[in-house]
Structures are given as structure tokens and as C-alpha cells.
N, C-alpha and C positions, 0 to 999 in steps of 0.2 A: 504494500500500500504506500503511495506517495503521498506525505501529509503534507505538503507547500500547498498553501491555500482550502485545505480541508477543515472544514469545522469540527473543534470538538469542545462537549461538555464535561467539565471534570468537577467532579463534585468534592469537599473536603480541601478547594485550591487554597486558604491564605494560610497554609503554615506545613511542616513536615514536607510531608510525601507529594503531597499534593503542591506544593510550592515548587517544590525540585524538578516536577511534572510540567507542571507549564512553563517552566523556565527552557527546560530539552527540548519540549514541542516548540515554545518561540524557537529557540536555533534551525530547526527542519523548516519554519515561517509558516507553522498552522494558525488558523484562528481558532483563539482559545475563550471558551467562556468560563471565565471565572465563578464557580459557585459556594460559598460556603454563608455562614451567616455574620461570622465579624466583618464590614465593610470595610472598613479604617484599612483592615490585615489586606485586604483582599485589592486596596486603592495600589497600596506596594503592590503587591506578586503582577498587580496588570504591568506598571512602568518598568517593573523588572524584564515582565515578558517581551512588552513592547522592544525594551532595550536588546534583548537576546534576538530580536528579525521576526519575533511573530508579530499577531497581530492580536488583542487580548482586550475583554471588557467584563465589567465585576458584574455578576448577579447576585446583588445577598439575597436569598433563599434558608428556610429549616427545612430541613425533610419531613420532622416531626409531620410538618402540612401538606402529605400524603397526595392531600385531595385536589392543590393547586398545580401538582409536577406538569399538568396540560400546559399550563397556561406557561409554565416556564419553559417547556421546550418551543411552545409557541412563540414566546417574547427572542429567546438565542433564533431563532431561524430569522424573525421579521428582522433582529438588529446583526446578524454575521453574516445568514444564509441557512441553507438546507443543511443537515447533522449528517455527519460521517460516521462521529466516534462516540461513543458514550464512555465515558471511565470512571465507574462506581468508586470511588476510592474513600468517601468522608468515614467516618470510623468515632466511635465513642466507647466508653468502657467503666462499667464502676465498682472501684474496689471494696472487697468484703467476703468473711465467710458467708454458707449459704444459709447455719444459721440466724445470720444476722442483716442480710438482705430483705429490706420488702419486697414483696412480690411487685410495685411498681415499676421497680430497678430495673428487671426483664422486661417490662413491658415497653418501659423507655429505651433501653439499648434494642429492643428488638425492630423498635420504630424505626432507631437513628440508623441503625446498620443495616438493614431488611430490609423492612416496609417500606419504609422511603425512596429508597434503589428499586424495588420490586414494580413500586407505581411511577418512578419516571422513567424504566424500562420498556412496559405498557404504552407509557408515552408517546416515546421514539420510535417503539419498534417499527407501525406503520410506515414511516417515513422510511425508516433503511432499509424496509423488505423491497421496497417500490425501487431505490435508489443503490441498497447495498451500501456496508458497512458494517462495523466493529464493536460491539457491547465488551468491554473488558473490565473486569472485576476485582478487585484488591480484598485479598481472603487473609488468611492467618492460619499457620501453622496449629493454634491453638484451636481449629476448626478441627483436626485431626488429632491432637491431644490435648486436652486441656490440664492448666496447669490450677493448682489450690490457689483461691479466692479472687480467680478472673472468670468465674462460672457463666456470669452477663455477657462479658464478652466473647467467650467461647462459643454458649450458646447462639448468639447473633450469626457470627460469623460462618457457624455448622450452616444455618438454614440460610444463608448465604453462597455457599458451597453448593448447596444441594441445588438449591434453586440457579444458578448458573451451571452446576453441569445437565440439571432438565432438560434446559434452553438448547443445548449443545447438540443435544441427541434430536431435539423437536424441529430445530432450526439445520438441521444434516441436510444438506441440496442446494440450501436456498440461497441468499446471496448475504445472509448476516452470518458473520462471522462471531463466534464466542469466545475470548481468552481470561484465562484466571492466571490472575499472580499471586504466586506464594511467595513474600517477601524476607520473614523473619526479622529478628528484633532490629529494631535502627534505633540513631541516636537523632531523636524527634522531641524528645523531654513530655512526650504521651503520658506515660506515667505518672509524674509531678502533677499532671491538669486534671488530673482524674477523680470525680466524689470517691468520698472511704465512708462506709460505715463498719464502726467498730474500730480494731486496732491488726489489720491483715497486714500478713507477711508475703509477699509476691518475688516467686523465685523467677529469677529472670537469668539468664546468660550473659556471663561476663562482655562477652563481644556480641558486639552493635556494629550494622555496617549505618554509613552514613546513607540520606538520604538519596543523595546524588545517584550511588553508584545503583539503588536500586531501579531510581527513573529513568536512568538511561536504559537500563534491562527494560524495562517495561514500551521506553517509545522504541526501543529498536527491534519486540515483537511483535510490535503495530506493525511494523514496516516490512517485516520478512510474513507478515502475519501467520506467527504460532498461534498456538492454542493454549498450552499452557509455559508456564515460567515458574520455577522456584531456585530464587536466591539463597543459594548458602548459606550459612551463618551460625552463630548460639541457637542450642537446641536442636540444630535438623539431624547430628546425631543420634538424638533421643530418638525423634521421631520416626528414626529408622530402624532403631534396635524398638521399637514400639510396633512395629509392623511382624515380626521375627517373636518377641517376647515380651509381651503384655507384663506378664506378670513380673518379671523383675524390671522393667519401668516401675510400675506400683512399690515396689518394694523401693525401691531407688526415691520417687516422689515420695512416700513416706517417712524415710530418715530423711533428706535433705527439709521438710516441712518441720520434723518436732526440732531440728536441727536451729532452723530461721526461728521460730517460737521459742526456743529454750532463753 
């Protein structure tokens, strides 16, 4: 796929991943719609993109509002053009045991990560079946193992997973293309922004790739258009000896957990 000139929607763009995202697509000179809800954040990442040879404009948008995603893929077409790409990537997560979780907590991460992605998918689709193009999805390792007291986020991100690789199989022929990125841990400062209820220990992997190096994986499977991507990093050899031996993973998450607690 050649992105010079192609529209895409990236959702989650004023900070992390989603920053390093539009900044690589500006270099190719896509046009980028900027979506997340801090504007201020999101005024940078445009003049950023703008300055990297795209061409970039802010949507603040919540997904939380499911029921507008029409209207905002409507608004990105009337002001860039017709959508190419879609790139699920915004992401939320709230730390806590599950005893101590309100059942809100799920409801709210299932929004911000799911639902929200699910209905501006819906959205788009029409347009890129007629047109042709790319829905790409920003998943987490922890969709495939989840670690002690990111249960919200794990869960989000599962039915995330699933529902992108649905699309994958249902969309087989036709002119949209589906890719998921498995990125693992980066140095995003995700964690520090995160609600906590209670007092959770969150075992994470000493190594963090930077954002960068994962955006560039990402727009350069846009362009060879893969299907899927998983970045290296902290944890993917768990989740490899996790495929092979369940049970001493658990045992392994176990001690390193009363370990974090003690």
C-alpha cells in the first residue's frame, strides 16, 4: 500500500504510540486524522506531523460516544477525503486486584478499548469495502496472557483480538485488508496515567522498546500490507513458554506476584 496522500484515522494520536504513529505516516506524507480527546496534546502531534511531510488535522473525539463514531468518520472524509486506513490504537487500563475492582472498571475499559473501535469500524467499513483498504488494530500481549491486576485491560484487549481476527476471516476476498499489532511493553509512561484502586503490584518487564521503533513496524506493515506484526520485547518470552507450559507460567506469575507484595 502506498500511503503518500492516503487518509488515515488513528485513534489514541496525542501521546505514546499513537504520536510516534502519525509522526512515521507524516514522513510517507499521509493524511493523518488526528483522534484522541486531549486537544491541546493532539494541536502538537498535528504541527509535529505536519512538520515530518504529512499532512495532519486534530479530531478530539471519546470513544466512550460509541454512538457518534458516524459522524466522525463522516467529519475526517468531508475535511481530508475518503479513508484508507483505520488504526484502532487508543488504549486505557485501570489498575487493581479483581477483588477490588468495581464492576464499572470493565465496563469503562471495555468501552474505551472495544466498543468504541468496534462502532467506528462499523463506521468505515462501508467506505473501504467500496474503495478498499486497511483496519489495523493495536492489541497486547496481555490479550494472550494476562498479567495480576491489569484484568481490565487484558480483558478489553482479548475481545479486541477476537473481534479483529472475526473481521479477518469474514473480510477473506474482499478488498479490506485486517492487520493486528502485537507490540509489547514501551516506554509510553501508560502506567503512571492509569486509575489504581486499592494498593496493586503490576509486574511488568524490565525492557521497554521505545515508541518509535514500534511505529515504524507498524506503518511499514501498512505498506508491505501484512496481517499480522508482533514486536519483540519484555514478556514475549513468557508468552511463548505460555503456549508450550501453562502451568509453570502460573507457577512463575505466582512467586514473582507474592514476591512484588511481600
Amino acid at each position: 500500500m502506498r500511503l503518500r496522500g492516503r487518509v488515515v484515522l488513528l485513534t489514541g494520536a496525542s501521546r505514546g504510540l499513537g504520536r510516534a504513529v502519525a509522526l512515521a505516516l507524516g514522513t510517507r506524507g499521509a493524511r493523518v486524522a488526528c483522534v484522541a480527546r486531549d486537544a491541546a496534546a493532539l494541536a502538537g502531534v498535528v504541527e509535529a506531523t505536519r512538520a515530518a511531510g504529512g499532512e495532519a488535522r486534530a479530531f478530539p473525539f471519546d470513544l466512550d460516544h460509541s454512538e457518534a463514531c458516524g459522524e466522525l468518520v463522516a467529519q475526517v472524509e468531508e475535511e481530508l477525503g475518503p479513508l484508507g486506513v483505520l488504526v484502532a490504537n487508543a488504549g486505557m487500563a485501570t489498575a487493581g486486584e479483581i477483588a477490588d475492582l468495581p464492576l464499572a472498571e470493565f465496563e469503562r475499559n471495555l468501552r474505551g478499548n472495544f466498543l468504541g473501535h468496534a462502532a467506528l469500524t462499523r463506521a468505515a467499513l462501508p467506505g473501504l469495502r467500496e474503495r478498499g483498504g486497511t483496519l489495523c488494530f493495536v492489541l497486547s500481549g496481555l490479550a494472550l496472557r494476562p498479567i495480576p491486576a491489569l484484568s481490565t485491560y487484558a480483558v478489553s484487549k482479548a475481545a479486541l483480538r477476537a473481534y479483529a481476527e472475526s473481521l479477518r476471516i469474514e473480510l477473506s476476498g474482499s478488498s479490506v485488508r485486517v492487520l493486528t499489532v502485537q507490540p509489547g511493553t514501551m516506554e509510553t509512561g501508560f502506567l503512571a496515567r492509569m486509575d489504581r484502586f486499592g494498593e496493586p503490584r503490576i509486574l511488568m518487564p524490565r525492557r521497554a522498546a521505545p515508541p518509535e521503533r514500534v511505529a515504524e513496524r507498524l506503518v511499514r506493515a501498512l505498506e508491505r500490507d501484512r496481517s499480522r506484526v508482533v514486536v519483540r520485547g519484555g514478556g514475549w518470552l513468557v508468552q511463548q513458554l505460555d503456549h508450550f507450559a501453562p502451568q509453570l507460567v502460573d507457577r512463575l506469575m505466582v512467586h514473582l506476584y507474592r514476591r512484588a507484595r511481600a
